[in-house]
VEXDREN-2710 file (C-alpha; in Angstrom, 1 decimal):
% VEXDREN-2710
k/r/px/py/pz
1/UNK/33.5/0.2/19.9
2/UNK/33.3/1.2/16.0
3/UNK/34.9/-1.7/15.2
4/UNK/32.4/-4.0/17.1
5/UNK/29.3/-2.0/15.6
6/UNK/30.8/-2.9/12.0
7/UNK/31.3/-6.4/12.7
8/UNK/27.4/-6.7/14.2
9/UNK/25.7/-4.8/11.4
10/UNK/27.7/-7.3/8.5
11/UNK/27.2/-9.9/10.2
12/UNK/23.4/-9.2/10.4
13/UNK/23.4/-7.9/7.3
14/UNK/25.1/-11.4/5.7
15/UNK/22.6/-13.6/8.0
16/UNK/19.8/-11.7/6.9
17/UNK/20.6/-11.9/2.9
18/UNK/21.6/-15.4/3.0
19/UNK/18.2/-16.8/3.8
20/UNK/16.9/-14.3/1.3
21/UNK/18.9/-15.8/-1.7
22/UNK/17.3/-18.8/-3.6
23/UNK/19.5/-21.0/-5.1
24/UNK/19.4/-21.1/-8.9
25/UNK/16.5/-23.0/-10.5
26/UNK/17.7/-26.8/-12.2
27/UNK/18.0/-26.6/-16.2
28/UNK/16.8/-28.9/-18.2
29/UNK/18.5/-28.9/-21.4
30/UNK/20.0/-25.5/-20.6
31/UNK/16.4/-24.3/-19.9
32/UNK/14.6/-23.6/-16.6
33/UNK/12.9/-26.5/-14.7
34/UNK/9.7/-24.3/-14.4
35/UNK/9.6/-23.3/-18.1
36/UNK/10.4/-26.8/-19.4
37/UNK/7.3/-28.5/-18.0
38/UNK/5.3/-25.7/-19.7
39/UNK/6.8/-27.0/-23.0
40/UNK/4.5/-29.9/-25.6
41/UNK/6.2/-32.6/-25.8
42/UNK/6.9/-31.6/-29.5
43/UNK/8.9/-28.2/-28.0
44/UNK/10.8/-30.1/-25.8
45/UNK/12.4/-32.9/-28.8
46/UNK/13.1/-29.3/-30.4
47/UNK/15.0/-28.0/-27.3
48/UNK/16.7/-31.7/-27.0
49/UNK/17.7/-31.6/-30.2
50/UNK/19.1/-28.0/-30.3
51/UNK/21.2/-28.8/-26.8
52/UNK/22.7/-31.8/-28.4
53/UNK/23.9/-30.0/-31.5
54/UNK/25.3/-27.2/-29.7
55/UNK/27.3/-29.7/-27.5
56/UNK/28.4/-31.4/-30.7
57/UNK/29.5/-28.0/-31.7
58/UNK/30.9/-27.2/-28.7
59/UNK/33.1/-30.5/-28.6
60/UNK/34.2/-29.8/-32.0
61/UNK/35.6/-26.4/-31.5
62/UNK/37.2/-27.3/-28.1
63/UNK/40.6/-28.1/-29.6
64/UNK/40.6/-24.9/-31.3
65/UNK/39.3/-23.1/-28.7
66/UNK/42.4/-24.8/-26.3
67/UNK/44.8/-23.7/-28.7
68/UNK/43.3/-20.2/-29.1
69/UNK/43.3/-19.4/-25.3
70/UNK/46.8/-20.8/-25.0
71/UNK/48.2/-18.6/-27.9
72/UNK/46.5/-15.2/-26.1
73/UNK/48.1/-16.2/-22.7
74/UNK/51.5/-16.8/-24.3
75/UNK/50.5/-13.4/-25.9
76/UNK/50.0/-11.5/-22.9
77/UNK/53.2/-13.2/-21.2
78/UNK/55.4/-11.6/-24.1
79/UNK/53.2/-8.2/-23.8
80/UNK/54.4/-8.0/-20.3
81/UNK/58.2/-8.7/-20.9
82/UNK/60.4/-5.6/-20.9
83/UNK/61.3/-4.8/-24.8
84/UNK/65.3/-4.7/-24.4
85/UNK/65.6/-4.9/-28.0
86/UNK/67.1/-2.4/-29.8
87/UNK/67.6/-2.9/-33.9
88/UNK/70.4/-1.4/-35.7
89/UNK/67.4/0.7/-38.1
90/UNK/66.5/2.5/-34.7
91/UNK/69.5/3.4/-33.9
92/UNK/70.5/4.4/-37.2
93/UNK/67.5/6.7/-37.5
94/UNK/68.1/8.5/-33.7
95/UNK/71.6/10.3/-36.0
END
């Protein structure tokens, strides 16, 4: 009977909350549809503008970025293997 109870109150509780949620407002160059019909004309060339060099940017830096995420998962691979490796210095040092 519990067990029933639970499964009624989240499944209320989910019905309930998903007609509460709003999806998330459309962007227009990264900025709210809402806020960018406030804008001049003249504020929204500037935001235009700035979105267009921060995707040039953002292109640019991709390779390195690629190559950067791939050298921190290789990273965390070799942090993970068992360190079986024993030098003769350590050894020499334990007499």
């Amino acid at each position: 009977m519990k067990q029933i109870s639970k499964i009624l109150v989240m499944t209320l509780f989910f019905s309930i909350t998903g007609c509460t949620i709003q999806p998330p407002e459309p962007n227009v160059f990264g900025i709210p549809q809402t806020q960018w019909n406030q804008l001049t004309p003249a504020q929204q060339q500037s935001i235009i503008d700035g979105y267009n060099q921060r995707q040039r940017i953002e292109a640019e830096n991709a390779p390195l970025e690629s190559a950067i995420n791939a050298t921190q998962q290789i990273l965390k691979k070799e942090h993970k293997k068992p360190n079986n490796f024993h030098s003769s210095w350590d050894s020499s040092s334990q007499n």
